[in-house]
FIZABA-93089 format. One record per atom (N, C-alpha, C): atom name; x, y, z; residue in one letter; residue number from 1. Coordinates in Angstrom, 3 decimals. Layout:
! residues N
<site CA; <X; Y; Z>; A; NUM>,
...
This chain:
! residues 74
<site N; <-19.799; 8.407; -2.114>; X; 1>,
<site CA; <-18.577; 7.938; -1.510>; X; 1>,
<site C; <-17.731; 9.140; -1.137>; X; 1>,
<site N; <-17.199; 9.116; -0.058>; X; 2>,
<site CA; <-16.706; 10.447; 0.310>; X; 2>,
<site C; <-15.190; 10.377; 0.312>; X; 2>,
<site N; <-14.631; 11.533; -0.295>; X; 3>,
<site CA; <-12.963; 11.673; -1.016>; X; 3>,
<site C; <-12.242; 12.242; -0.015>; X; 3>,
<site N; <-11.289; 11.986; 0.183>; X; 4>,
<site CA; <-10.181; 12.637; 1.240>; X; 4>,
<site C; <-9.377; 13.474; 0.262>; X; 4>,
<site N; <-8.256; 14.137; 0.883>; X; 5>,
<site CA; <-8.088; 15.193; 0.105>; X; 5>,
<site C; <-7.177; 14.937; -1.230>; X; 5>,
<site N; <-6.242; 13.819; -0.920>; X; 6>,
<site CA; <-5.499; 13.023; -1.358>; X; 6>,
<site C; <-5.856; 12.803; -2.787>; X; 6>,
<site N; <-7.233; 12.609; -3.061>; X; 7>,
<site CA; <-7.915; 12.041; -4.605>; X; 7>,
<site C; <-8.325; 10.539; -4.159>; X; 7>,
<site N; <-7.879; 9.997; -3.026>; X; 8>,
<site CA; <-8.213; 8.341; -2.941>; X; 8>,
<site C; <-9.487; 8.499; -2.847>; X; 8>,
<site N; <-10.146; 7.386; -3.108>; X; 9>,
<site CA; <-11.232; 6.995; -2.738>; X; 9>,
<site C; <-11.719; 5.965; -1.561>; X; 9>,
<site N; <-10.633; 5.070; -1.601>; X; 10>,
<site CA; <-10.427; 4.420; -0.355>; X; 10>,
<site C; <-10.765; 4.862; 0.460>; X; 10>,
<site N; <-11.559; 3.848; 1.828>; X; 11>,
<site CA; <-12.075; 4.198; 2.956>; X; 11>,
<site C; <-10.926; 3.072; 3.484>; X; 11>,
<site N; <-10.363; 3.391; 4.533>; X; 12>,
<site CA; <-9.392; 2.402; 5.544>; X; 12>,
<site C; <-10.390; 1.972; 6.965>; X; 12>,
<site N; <-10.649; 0.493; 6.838>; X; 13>,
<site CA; <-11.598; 0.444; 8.261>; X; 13>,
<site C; <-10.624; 0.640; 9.300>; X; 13>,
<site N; <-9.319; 0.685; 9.538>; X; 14>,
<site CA; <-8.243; 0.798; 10.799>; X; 14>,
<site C; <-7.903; 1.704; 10.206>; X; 14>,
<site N; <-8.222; 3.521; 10.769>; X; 15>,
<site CA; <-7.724; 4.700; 10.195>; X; 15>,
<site C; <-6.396; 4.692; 10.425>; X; 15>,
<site N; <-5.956; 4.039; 11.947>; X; 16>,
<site CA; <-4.448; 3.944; 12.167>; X; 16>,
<site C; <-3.670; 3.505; 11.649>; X; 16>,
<site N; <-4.053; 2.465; 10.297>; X; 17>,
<site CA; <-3.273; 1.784; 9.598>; X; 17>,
<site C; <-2.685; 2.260; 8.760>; X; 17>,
<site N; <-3.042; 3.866; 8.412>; X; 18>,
<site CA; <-2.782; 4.432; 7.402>; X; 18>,
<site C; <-1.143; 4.935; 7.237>; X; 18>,
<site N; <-0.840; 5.227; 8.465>; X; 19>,
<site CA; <1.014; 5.039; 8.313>; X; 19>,
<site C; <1.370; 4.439; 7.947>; X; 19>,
<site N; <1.301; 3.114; 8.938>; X; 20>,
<site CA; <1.939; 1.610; 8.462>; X; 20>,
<site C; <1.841; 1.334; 6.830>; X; 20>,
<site N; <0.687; 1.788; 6.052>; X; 21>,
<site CA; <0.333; 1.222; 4.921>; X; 21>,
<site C; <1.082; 2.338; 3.821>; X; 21>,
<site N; <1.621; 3.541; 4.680>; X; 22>,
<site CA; <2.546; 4.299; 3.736>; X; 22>,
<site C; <3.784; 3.897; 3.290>; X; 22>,
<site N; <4.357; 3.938; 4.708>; X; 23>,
<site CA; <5.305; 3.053; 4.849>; X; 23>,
<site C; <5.993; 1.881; 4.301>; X; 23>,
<site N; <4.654; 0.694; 4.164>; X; 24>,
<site CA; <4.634; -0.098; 2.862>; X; 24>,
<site C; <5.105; 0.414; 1.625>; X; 24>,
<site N; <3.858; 1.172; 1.196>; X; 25>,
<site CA; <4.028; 1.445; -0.223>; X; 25>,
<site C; <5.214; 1.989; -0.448>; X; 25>,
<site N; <5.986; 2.641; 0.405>; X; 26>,
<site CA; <7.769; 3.203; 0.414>; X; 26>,
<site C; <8.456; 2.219; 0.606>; X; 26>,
<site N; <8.727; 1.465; 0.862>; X; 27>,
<site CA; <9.463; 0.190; 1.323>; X; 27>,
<site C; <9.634; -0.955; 0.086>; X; 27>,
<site N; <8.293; -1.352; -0.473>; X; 28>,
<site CA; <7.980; -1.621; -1.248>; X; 28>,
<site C; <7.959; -1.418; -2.688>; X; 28>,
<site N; <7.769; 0.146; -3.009>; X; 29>,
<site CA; <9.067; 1.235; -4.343>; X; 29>,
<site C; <10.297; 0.787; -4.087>; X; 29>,
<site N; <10.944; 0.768; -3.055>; X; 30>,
<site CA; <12.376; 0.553; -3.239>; X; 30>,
<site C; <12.742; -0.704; -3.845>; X; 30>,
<site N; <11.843; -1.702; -2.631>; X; 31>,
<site CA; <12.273; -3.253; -3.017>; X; 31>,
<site C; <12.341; -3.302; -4.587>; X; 31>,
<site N; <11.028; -2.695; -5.260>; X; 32>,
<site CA; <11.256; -2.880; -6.832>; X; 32>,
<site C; <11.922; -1.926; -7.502>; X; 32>,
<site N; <12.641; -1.288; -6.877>; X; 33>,
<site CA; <13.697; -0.213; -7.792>; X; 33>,
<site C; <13.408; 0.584; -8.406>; X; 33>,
<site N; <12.046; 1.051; -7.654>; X; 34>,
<site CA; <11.040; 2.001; -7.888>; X; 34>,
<site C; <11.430; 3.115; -7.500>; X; 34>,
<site N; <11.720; 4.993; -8.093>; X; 35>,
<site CA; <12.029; 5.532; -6.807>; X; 35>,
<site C; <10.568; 6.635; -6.582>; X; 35>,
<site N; <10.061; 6.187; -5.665>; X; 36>,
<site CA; <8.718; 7.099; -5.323>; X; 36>,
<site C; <9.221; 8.092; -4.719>; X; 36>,
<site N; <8.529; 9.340; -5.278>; X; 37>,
<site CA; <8.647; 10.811; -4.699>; X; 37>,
<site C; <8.310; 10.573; -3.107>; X; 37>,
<site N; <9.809; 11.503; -2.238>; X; 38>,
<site CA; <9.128; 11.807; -0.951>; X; 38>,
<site C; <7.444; 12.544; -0.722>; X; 38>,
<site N; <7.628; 13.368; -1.504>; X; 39>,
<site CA; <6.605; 14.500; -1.401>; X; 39>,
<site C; <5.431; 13.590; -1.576>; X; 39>,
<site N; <4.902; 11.823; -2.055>; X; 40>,
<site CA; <3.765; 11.347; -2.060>; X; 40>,
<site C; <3.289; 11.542; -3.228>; X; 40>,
<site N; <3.636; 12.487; -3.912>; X; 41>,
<site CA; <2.702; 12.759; -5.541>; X; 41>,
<site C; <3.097; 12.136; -6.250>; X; 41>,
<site N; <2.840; 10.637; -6.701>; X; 42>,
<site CA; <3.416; 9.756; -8.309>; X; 42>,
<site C; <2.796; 10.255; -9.350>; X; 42>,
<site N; <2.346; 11.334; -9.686>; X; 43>,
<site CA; <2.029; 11.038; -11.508>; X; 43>,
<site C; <2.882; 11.496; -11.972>; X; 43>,
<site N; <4.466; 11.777; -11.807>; X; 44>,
<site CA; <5.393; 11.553; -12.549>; X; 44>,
<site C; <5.444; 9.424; -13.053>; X; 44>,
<site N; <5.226; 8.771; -12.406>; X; 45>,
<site CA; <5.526; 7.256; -11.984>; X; 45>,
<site C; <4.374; 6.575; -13.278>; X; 45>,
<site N; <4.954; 5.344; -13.991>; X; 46>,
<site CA; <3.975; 4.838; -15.164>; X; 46>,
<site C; <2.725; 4.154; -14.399>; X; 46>,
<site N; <2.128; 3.809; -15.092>; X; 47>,
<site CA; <1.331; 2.805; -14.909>; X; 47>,
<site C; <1.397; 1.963; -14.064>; X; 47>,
<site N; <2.102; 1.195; -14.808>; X; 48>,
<site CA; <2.739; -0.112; -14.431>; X; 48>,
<site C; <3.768; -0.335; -13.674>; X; 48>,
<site N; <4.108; 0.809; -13.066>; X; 49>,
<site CA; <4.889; 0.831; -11.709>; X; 49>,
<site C; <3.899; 1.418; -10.401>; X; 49>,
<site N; <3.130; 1.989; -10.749>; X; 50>,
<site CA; <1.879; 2.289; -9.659>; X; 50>,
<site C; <1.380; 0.806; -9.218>; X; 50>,
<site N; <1.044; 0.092; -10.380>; X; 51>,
<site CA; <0.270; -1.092; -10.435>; X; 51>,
<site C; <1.390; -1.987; -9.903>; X; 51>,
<site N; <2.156; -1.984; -10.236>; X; 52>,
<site CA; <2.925; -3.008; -9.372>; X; 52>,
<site C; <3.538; -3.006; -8.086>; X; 52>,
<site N; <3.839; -1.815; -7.353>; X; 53>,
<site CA; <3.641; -1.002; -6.300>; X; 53>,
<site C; <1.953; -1.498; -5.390>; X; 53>,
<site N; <1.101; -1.135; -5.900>; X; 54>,
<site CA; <-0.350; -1.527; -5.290>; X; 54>,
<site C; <-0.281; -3.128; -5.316>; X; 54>,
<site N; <-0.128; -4.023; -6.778>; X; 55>,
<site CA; <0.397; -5.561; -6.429>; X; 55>,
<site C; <0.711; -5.690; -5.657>; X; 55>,
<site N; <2.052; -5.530; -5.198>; X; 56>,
<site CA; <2.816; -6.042; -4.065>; X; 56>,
<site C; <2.268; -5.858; -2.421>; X; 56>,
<site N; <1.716; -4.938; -2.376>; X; 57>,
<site CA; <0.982; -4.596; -1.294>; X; 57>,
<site C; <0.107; -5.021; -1.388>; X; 57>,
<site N; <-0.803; -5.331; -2.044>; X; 58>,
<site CA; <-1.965; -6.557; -1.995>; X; 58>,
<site C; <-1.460; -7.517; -1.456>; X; 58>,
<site N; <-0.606; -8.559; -1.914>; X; 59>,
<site CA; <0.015; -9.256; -2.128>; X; 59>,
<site C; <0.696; -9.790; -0.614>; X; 59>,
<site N; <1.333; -8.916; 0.050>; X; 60>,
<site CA; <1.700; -8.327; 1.104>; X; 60>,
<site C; <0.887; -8.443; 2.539>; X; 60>,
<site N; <-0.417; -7.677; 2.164>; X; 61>,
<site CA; <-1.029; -7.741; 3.315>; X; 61>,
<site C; <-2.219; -9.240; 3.010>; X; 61>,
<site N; <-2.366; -9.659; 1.731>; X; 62>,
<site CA; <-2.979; -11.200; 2.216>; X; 62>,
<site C; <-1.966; -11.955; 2.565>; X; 62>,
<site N; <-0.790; -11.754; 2.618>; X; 63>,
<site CA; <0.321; -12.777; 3.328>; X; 63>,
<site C; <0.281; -12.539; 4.400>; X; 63>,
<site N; <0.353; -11.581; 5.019>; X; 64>,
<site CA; <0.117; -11.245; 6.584>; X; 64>,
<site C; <-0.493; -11.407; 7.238>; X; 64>,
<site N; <-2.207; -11.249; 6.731>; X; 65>,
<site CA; <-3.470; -11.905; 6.595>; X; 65>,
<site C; <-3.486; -13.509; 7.337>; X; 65>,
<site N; <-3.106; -13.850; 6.240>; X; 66>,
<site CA; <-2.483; -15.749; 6.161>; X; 66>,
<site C; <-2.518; -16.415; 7.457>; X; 66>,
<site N; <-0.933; -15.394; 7.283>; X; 67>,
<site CA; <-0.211; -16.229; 8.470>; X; 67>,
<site C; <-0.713; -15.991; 10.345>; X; 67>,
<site N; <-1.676; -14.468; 10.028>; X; 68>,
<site CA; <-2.199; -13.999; 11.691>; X; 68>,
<site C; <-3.097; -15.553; 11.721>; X; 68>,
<site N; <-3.915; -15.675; 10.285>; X; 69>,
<site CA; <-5.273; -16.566; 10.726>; X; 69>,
<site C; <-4.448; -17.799; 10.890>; X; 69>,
<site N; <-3.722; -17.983; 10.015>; X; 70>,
<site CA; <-3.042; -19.595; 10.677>; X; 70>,
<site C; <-2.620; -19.567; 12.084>; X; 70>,
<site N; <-2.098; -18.647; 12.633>; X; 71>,
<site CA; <-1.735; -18.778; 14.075>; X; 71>,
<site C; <-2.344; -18.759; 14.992>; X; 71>,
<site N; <-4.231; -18.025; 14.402>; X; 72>,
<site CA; <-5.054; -18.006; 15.596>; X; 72>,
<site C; <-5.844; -19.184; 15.076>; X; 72>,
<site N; <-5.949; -19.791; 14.472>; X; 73>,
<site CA; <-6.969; -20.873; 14.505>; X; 73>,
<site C; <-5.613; -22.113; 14.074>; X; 73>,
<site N; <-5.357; -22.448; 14.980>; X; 74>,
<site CA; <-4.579; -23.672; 14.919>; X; 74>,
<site C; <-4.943; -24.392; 15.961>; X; 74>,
C-alpha cells in the first residue's frame, strides 16, 4: 500500500477532493470546539477528539452521499 508523505494511508479515488475534505475536517474541529492546529499536525489532539473529528466526517459525507442518490434516482 503506498504512503504519502503525510503518514496517511488513505488512497482518495477523487484526488481533487482532497481540499474540500481538509476543509471539512477544519470546519468540523471547530463545530466541536475542537481547536485543530493550522500547521495540520494533531498529535498534540486526544484520541477521542481525532476520532470524533473523523466521526463526523464520516458521518458527513454519507449524508451527502444520501441526499445526491435521493435526488438522482427519484
Amino acid at each position: 500500500m503506498a504512503n504519502n508523505n503525510s503518514g496517511n494511508s488513505n488512497n482518495l479515488v477523487v484526488r481533487q477532493a482532497s481540499g474540500a475534505l481538509e476543509q471539512m475536517k477544519y470546519e468540523i474541529a471547530q463545530e466541536l470546539g475542537i481547536s485543530f492546529p493550522q500547521d495540520g499536525y494533531a498529535g498534540n489532539l486526544t484520541s477521542y477528539e481525532n476520532g470524533s473529528i473523523g466521526g463526523y466526517i464520516t458521518k458527513r459525507l454519507v449524508t451527502l452521499a444520501e441526499q445526491q442518490l435521493a435526488g438522482q434516482f427519484k
